[in-house]
C-alpha positions in Angstrom: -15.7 -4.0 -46.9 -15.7 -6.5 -49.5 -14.0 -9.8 -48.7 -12.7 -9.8 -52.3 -10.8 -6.3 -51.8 -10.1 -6.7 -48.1 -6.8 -8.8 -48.5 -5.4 -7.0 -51.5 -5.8 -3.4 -49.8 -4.5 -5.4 -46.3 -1.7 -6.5 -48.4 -1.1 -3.0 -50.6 -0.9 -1.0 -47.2 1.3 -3.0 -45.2 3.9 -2.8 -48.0 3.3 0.5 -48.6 3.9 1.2 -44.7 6.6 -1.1 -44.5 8.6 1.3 -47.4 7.4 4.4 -45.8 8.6 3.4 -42.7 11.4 1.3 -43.8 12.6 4.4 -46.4 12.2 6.7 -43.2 14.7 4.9 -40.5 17.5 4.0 -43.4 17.2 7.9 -44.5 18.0 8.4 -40.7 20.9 6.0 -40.9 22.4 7.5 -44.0 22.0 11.2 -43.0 23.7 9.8 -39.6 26.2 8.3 -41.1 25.7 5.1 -38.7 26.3 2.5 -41.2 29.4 3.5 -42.5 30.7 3.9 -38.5 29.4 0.6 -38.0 31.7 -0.6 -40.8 34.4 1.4 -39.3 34.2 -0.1 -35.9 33.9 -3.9 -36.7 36.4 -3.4 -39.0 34.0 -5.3 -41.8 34.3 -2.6 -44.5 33.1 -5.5 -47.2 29.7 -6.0 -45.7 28.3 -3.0 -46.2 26.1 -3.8 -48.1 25.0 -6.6 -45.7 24.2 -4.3 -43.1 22.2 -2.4 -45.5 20.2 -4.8 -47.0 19.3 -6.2 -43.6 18.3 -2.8 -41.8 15.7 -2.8 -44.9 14.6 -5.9 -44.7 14.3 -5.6 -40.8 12.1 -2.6 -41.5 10.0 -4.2 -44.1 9.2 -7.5 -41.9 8.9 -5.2 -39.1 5.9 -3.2 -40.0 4.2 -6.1 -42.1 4.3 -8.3 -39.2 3.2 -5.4 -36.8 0.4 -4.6 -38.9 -0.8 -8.3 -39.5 -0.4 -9.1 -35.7 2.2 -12.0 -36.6 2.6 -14.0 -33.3 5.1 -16.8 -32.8 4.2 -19.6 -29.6 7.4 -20.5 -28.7 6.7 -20.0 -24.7 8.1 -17.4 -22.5 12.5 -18.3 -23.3 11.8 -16.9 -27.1 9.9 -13.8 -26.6 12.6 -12.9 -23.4 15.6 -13.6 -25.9 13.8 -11.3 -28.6 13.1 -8.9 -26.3 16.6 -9.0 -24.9 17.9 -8.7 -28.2 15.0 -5.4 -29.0 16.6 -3.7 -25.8 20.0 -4.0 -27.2 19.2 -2.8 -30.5 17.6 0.0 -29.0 19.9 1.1 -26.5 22.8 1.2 -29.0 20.6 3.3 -31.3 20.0 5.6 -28.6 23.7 5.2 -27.4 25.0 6.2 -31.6 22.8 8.7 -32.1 23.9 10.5 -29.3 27.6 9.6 -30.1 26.4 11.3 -33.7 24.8 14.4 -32.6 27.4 15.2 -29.5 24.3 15.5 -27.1 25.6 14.3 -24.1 29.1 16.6 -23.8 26.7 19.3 -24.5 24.1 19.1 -22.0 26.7 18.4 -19.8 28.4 21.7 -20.3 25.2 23.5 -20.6 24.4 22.2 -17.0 27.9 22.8 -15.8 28.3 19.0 -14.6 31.0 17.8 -17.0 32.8 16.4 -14.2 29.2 14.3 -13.6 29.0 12.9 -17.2 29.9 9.3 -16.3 26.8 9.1 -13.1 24.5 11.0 -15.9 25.3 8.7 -18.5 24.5 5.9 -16.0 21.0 7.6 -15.2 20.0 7.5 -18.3 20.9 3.7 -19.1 19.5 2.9 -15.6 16.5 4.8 -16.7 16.0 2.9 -20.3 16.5 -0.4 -18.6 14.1 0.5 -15.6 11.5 1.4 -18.0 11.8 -0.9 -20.6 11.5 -3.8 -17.4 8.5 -1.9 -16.6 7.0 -2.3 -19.7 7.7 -5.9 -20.4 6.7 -7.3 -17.1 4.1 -4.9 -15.5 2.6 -2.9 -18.1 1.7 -5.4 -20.9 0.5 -7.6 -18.3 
């Protein structure tokens, strides 16, 4: 490819991505309903707007760093916080949307163990954290 193209179809892409993708999780979140819940829990119905404009800028700086490879060296404390911090974001995602969509009370009653909810809630968050250890420390090794 021309080096003369190559940066401004590099740079055309990743924003386009970063929208698509962006545009796709904050659909999610507004179909959901999570933000205003999130409002509703903290009790912090004036920064709405705040939670909005960062889920799409997270988005945004999400995919353009994924697809330019951004790396910060800042040795192994930095990249264990962030990571910390990716596990909890994810988690609670997980953890809201199946708040949202009832899934849990559901398949509980569907596999007659309501009285087993808690230890099956449990499995799954000892699941996520088993795998998501697995992948940090043994697979992207």
């Amino acid at each position: 490819m021309n080096v003369l193209l190559e940066l401004p179809v590099s740079l055309f892409l990743g924003i386009a991505g970063g929208i698509a993708v962006g545009g796709g999780v904050i659909a999610l979140f507004v179909v959901l309903d999570m933000i205003p819940r999130l409002a509703q829990l903290t009790q912090s119905y004036d920064k709405v707007h705040w939670y909005e404009g960062a889920m799409v800028s997270g988005s945004l700086i999400g995919t353009i760093a994924d697809f330019w490879h951004f790396k910060i060296g800042a040795g192994p404390v930095i990249p264990a916080v962030v990571g910390l911090f990716d596990g909890v974001f994810v988690g609670m995602l997980a953890a809201a949307l199946t708040e949202v969509l009832n899934v849990l009370p559901i398949l509980a009653k569907r596999l007659q163990m309501t009285s087993y909810l808690f230890g099956l809630l449990m499995a799954m968050v000892a699941g996520k954290v088993a795998g998501s250890l697995f992948d940090w420390f043994i697979y992207r090794q």
